[in-house]
C-alpha positions in Angstrom: 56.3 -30.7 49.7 52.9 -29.5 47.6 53.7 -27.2 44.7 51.0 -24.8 44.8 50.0 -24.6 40.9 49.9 -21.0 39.9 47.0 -19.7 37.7 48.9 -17.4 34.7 45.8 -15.3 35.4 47.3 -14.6 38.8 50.6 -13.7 37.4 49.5 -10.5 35.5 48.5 -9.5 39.1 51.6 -8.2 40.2 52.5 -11.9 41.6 55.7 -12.4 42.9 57.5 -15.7 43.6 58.3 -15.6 47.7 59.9 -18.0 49.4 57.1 -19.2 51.4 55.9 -20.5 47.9 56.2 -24.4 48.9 54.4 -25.2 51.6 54.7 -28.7 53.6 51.8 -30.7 54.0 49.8 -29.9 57.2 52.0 -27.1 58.0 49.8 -24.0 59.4 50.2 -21.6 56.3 49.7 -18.2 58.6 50.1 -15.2 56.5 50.6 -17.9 53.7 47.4 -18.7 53.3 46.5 -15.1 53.0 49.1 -15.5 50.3 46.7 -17.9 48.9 43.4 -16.0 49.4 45.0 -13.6 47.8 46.0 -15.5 44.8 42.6 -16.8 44.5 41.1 -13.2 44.6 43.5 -12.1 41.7 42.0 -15.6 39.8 38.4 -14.3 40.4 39.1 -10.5 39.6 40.7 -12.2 36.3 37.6 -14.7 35.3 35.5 -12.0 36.2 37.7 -9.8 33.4 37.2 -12.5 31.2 33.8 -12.3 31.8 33.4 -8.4 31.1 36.1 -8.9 27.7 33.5 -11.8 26.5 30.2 -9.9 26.8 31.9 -6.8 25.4 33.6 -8.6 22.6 30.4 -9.0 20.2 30.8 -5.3 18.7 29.7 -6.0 15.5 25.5 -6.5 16.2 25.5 -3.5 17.9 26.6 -1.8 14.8 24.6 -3.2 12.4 21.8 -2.2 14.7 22.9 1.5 14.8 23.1 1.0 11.0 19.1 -0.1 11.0 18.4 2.9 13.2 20.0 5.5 10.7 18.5 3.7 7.8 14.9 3.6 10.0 15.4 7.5 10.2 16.5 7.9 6.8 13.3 6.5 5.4 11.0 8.5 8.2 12.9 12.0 6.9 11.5 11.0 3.5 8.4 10.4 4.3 5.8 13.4 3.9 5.1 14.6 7.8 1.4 14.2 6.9 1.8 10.1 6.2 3.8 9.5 9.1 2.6 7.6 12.2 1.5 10.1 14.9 4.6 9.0 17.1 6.8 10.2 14.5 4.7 13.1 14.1 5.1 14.3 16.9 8.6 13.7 17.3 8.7 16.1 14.2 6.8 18.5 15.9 8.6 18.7 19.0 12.0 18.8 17.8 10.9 22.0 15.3 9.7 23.6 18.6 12.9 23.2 19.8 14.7 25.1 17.4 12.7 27.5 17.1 12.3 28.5 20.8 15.7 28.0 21.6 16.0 31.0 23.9 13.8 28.7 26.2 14.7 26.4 28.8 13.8 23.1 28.2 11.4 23.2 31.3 9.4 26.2 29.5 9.8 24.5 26.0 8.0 20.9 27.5 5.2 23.4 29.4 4.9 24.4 25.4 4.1 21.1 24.2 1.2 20.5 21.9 -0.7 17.8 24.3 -0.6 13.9 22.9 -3.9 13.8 22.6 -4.7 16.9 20.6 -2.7 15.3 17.6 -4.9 13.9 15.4 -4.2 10.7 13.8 -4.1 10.7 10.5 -3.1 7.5 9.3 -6.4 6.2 8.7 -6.9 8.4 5.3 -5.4 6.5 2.8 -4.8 9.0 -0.1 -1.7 11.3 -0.5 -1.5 14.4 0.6 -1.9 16.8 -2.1 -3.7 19.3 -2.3 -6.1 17.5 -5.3 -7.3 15.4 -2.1 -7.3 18.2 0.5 -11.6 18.9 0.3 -11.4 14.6 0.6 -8.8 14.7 3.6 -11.4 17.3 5.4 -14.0 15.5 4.8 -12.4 12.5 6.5 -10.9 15.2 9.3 -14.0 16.6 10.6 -16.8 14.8 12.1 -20.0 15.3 10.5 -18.4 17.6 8.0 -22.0 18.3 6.5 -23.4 19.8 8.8 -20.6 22.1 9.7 -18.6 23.0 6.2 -21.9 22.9 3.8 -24.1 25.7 5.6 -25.1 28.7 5.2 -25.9 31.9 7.0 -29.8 32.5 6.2 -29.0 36.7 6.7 -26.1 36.7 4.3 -26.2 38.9 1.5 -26.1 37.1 -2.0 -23.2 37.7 -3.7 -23.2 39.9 -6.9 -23.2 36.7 -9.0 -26.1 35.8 -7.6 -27.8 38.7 -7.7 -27.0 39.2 -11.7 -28.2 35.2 -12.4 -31.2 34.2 -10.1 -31.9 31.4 -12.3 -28.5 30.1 -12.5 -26.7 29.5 -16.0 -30.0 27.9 -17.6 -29.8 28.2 -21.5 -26.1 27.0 -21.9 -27.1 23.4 -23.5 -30.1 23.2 -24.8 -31.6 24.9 -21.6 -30.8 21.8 -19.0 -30.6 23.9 -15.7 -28.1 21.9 -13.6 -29.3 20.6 -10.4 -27.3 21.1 -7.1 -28.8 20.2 -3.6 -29.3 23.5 -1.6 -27.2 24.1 0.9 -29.0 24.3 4.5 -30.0 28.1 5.9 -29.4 28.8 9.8 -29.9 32.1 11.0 -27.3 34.2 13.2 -24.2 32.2 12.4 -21.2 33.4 14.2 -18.8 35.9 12.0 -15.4 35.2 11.4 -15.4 31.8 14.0 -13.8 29.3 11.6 -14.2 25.1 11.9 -11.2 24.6 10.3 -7.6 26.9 10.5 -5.2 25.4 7.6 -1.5 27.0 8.5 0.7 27.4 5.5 4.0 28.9 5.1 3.8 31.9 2.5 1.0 33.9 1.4 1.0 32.2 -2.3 0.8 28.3 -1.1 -2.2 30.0 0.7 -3.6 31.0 -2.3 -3.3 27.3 -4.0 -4.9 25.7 -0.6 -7.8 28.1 -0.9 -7.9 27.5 -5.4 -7.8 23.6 -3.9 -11.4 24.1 -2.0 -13.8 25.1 -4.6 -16.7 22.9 -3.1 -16.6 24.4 0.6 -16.0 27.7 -1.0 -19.6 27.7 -2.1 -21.0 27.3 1.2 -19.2 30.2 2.6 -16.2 32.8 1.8 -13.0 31.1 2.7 -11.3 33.4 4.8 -7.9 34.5 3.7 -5.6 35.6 6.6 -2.2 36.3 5.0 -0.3 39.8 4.3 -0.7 38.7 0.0 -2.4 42.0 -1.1 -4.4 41.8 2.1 -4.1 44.6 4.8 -5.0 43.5 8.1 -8.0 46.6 8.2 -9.7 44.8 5.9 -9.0 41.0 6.9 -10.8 42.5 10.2 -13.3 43.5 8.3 -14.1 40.4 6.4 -13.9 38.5 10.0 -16.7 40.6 11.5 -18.7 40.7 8.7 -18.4 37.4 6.9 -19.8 33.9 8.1 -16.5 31.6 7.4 -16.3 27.8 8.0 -12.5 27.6 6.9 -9.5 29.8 7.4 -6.1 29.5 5.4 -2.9 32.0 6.3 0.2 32.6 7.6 1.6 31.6 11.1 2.2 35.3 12.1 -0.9 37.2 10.7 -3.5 34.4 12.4 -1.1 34.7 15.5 -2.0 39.2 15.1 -5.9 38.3 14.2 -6.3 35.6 17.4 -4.1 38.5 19.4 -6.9 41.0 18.8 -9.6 39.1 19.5 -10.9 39.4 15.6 -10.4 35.3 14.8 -13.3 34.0 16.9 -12.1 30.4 18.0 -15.1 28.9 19.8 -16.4 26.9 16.9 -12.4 25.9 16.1 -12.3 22.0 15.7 -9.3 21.1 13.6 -5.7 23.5 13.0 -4.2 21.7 9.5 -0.7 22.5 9.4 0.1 22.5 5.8 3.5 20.8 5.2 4.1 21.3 2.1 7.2 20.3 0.6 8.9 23.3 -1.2 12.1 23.1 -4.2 14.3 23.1 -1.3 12.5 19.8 0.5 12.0 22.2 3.3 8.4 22.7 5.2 6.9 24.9 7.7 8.8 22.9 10.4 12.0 23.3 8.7 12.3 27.6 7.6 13.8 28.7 11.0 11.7 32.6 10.5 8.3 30.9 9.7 8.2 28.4 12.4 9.3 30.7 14.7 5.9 32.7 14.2 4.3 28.9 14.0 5.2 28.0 17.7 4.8 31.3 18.4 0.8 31.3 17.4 0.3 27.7 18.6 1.1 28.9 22.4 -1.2 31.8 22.2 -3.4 30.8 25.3 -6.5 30.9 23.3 -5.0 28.1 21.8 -3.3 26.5 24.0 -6.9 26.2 26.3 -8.3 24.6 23.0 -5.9 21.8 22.8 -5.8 21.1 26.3 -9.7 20.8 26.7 -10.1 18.7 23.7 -11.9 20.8 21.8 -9.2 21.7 19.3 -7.4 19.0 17.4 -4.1 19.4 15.3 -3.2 17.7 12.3 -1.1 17.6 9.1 -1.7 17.6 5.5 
């Protein structure tokens, strides 16, 4: 008689000892050799249990690489938004649009999404971003800044200043006038239709972007479209009056000024989102009420048909 040797394997299977356990040699097995197919399936099912309990045993890598990832995030979080890589800058920006369109669906917040390619890479300007480098960073930001920032409108009326002191401030030492390059004239420059649209979050951080831009300042009046002392009558006024190569405000008064047709957007090449870090380490993205009126003005369709053609770029500072 052949003992047929049991696999320990096959005993966790339920196996029970019968007594067609010994077989003779050459006798036709019958059902016993299903016995034994049997036995060898419960063998397999086992190895291949040992197999799944080997290549799930190595737990530990798999936590130190979750580890990496939170410490990977950890440093990204810390990093200003406007020196991050444009993946994770956009990442940033879509997860803030979540939140604060959270009434949509997630089909109407993706048909929201700021396009990839009208995020404008920023990783190339090597300074930080503060506001002492902000007239450097749009230099950088727009192309041929020159021509577009340092002009003039040939039919503008000289300010008063200019008008009290034709000859400039000659006399001061020893009557040395300094001299400055004139800025180039071109007549019938469109009012209120802005290059550049710098987004901050409160009506005083507008006020130190604008104190930050004394050299573009010169070539025309910075437009300031925020509710600080402002009334909307007379930011309308200053839009249709008032040739204006930059724009700094607040999300939800641009948003009212686009609305009415006032903030003339066909000359509109860059929209700077000002991400300031406040005491709290909170920005734009991060003040549920402001970016709110953020997302809210960024899917105007005015906008939106900017982006999408390629004519407006988006970028942070």
């Amino acid at each position: 008689m052949a003992k047929v040797k049991d696999s320990g394997d096959a005993l966790e299977d339920d196996f029970q000892a019968s007594d067609t356990e010994y077989l003779s040699d050459g006798q036709d097995g019958g059902e016993q050799i299903d016995g034994s197919d049997d036995e060898n399936d419960s063998a397999a099912n086992a190895g291949s249990k040992r197999k799944a309990g080997s290549s799930a045993a190595p737990e530990a890598p798999k936590k130190k690489k979750q580890n990496k990832s939170k410490k990977a995030r950890a440093e990204i979080n810390n990093t200003p938004i406007g020196k991050r890589t444009k993946a994770d800058q956009i990442e940033a920006l879509n997860d803030s649009q979540d939140r604060a369109l959270e009434h949509l669906s997630s089909i109407e917040r993706d048909e929201r999404r700021i396009p990839v390619s009208a995020i404008k890479d920023v990783s190339p300007f090597a300074l930080d971003h503060t506001l002492v480098h902000l007239e450097s960073f749009l230099k950088f930001a727009v192309e041929a800044w020159k021509s577009k920032l340092l002009i003039k409108d040939a039919q503008a009326v000289p300010s008063k200043y200019a008008q009290a002191n034709p000859k400039g401030d000659a006399g001061n030492k020893g009557g040395k006038k300094e001299k400055k390059k004139p800025l180039e004239s071109v007549d019938n420059l469109p009012r209120g239709a802005p290059v550049v649209l710098i987004v901050s979050a409160s009506g005083i951080r507008a006020v130190e972007v604008i104190r930050a831009l004394p050299l573009f300042a010169e070539a025309a009046k910075i437009g300031k479209l925020f509710a600080k002392h402002l009334k909307v009558a007379e930011q309308v006024y200053f839009l249709e009056n008032t040739c204006t190569h930059i724009c700094v405000g607040t999300p939800n008064r641009i948003d009212k000024l686009i609305s009415d047709g006032v903030l003339d957007l066909s000359r509109l090449e860059l929209v700077l989102i000002d991400a300031h870090t406040d005491a709290k380490k909170r920005t734009i993205l991060d003040i549920q009420e402001i970016r709110v009126d953020l997302f809210k003005m960024l899917g105007l369709e005015a906008l939106e048909d900017k982006f999408k053609a390629g004519q407006t770029k988006l970028g942070f500072f």
